[in-house]
Residue, then its C-alpha position, 0 to 999 in steps of 0.5 A: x839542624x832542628x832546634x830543640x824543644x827547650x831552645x825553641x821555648x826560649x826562643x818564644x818567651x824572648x819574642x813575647x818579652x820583647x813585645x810584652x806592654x809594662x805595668x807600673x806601680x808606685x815603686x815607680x813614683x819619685x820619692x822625696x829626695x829625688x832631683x830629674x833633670x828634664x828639657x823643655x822643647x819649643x819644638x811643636x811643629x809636626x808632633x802628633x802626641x794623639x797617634x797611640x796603639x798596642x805595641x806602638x813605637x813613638x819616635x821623638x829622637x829629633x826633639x831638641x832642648x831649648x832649656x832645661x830645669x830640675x824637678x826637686x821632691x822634697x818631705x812636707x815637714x822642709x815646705x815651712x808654715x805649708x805642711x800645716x795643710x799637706x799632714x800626711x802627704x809623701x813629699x813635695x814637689x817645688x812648683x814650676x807653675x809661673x805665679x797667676x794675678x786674677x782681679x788683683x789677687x796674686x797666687x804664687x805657687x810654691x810647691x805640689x803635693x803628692x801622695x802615693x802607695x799601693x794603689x794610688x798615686x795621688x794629688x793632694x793639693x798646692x802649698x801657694x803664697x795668695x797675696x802674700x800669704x802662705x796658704x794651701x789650696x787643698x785637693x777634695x777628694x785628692x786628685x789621682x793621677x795614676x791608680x796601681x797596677x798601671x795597665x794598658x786600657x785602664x780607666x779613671x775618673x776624678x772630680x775634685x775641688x780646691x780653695x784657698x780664702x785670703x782674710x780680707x781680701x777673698x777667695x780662690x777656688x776651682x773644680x776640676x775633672x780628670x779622665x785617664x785612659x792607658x790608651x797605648x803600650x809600646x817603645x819610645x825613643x827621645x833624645x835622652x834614649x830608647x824604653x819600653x812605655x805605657x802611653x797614658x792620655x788625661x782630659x782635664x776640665x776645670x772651672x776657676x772662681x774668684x770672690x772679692x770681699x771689698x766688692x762683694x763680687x765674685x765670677x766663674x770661668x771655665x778654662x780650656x780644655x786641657x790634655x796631657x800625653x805622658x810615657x811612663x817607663x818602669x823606674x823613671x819616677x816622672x813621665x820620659x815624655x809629656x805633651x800638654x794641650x790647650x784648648x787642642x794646642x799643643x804648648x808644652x813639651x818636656x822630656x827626662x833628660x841629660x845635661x846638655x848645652x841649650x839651643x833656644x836661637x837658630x845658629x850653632x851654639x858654641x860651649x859658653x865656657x869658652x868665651x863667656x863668663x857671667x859674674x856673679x852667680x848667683x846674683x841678686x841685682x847686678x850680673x857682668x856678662x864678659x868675653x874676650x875683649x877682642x870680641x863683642x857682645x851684640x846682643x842677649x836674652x833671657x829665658x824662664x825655666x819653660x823657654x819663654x823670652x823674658x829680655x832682649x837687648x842689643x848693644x853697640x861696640x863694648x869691648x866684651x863685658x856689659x853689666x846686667x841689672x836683674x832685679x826685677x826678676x823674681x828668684x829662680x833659674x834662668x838662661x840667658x844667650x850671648x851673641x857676639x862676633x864670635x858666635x853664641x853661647x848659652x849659660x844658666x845663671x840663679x837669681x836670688 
């Protein structure tokens, strides 16, 4: 049977909406409040973030999470003494940025600082703690990520500054350039699942300065060349995905995400909470790692929120309990892998 004219129209705008790119706007931005659970994956070997087109499908259905955080959108006025510099700004973001020491002046990051309306979504700056000091290093102009309506083959350019200068002791700053190029619209599948995407590229340049008052020196230094691929979907408030390069390196990849049990070792990993404990967590000095006293824990290690090693230690017959000094680690979450005669397990645990 023929089909009709209205069934034959419909049958055309499914096609077409099937194969029709997305635009993104701000309603598409977090929100203060907000928690996303993300994954890092150390899973760099055979990834080509570079290859993009119209109506592309990207698979990374195989990335697997080797450790896991949650971005936290927070309003300015709970960021403290910082929203002194941000008035204005939508929310705040508590930084994953591990803390940076140039020529003895210590930058602790704290929080990001964003801005978003109608057509923009924007950077404002960072809220660090310099040398101890709570300071904001303030974007000018700010730094636009994302300009509203997001379509494929947009183009923007940004060229910023920031400072921050600690009395006394000197002065922090850099110029950065940003070039963002919708390069590609289409579907993409990760572990967390399948979505209609645009794929946006962003080329970043930035020139760091440092000045010490005490010696009345100071440098400047360029920083690699770095690019991040993100995959942005309607409704997701970060990137699904979001591939950074170094220098033409990859070195990061993280993912929207469920909750899952970690793997950061190459053996299966068994549900830690049926044979490891930790005790207490949270902790501050003293942590008791424990398992079945017919088990014994050979070895451990700890991990940071981006999935790099930050202990290892091996140990001889214990009768499954062996306690932990934390102490030198800076507040935060951590992950920390058991092996023992039974197995691995993987845990999470927050160091106050």
């Amino acid at each position: 049977m023929k089909p009709t004219i209205p069934g034959l129209f419909l049958g055309l705008c499914i096609a077409f909406s099937a194969e029709a790119q997305i635009t993104i706007t701000n309603a598409d931005m977090p929100s203060s409040g907000d928690t996303i659970r993300l994954s890092l994956s150390t899973q760099f070997t055979g990834l080509t973030p570079e290859l993009t087109d119209s109506n592309y499908t990207w698979d990374y259905s195989t990335l697997v999470s080797s450790s896991q955080t949650v971005d936290t959108f927070v309003s300015v006025l709970s960021t403290g003494l910082y929203a002194f510099y941000f008035t204005g700004a939508s929310f705040a973001q508590k930084s994953n940025t591990p803390p940076l020491t140039l020529m003895g002046i210590t930058v602790d990051y704290q929080y990001d600082f964003y801005g978003k309306n109608a057509s923009a979504y924007t950077q404002w700056g960072l809220g660090a703690s310099v040398s101890g000091l709570p300071l904001g290093m303030v974007n000018t102009p700010k730094d636009t990520l994302y300009r509203f309506p997001l379509d494929y083959m947009n183009v923007g350019n940004t060229s910023s500054t920031f400072a921050a200068t600690v009395p006394g002791i000197g002065y922090y700053g850099g110029e950065r350039n940003r070039i963002d190029t919708v390069d590609g619209w289409g579907t993409l599948t990760t572990p967390y699942g399948t979505f209609s995407v645009l794929r946006v590229k962003s080329v970043v340049n930035e020139t760091d300065s440092i000045f010490l008052t005490s010696l009345g020196f100071g440098l400047s230094f360029p920083v690699p060349e770095r690019v991040e691929y993100k995959w942005l979907a309607n409704g997701k408030q970060v990137p699904l995905l979001q591939i950074n390069t170094s220098g033409g390196i990859i070195n990061q990849v993280i993912y929207r995400d469920s909750l899952r049990s970690v793997v950061t070792g190459v053996k299966d990993v068994i549900a830690a909470e049926d044979f490891v404990t930790l005790f207490p967590n949270p902790a501050t000095d003293l942590m008791t790692i424990g398992c079945d006293p017919s088990d014994d824990i050979r070895s451990l290690y700890i991990f940071n929120e981006a999935g790099e090693k930050l202990t290892e230690k091996t140990f001889e017959k214990n009768s499954g309990a062996v306690q932990l000094n934390i102490s030198t680690l800076t507040p935060g979450i951590y992950f920390i892998k058991v092996v023992t005669q039974r197995g691995e397990a993987n845990r999470m645990f927050l160091k106050q």
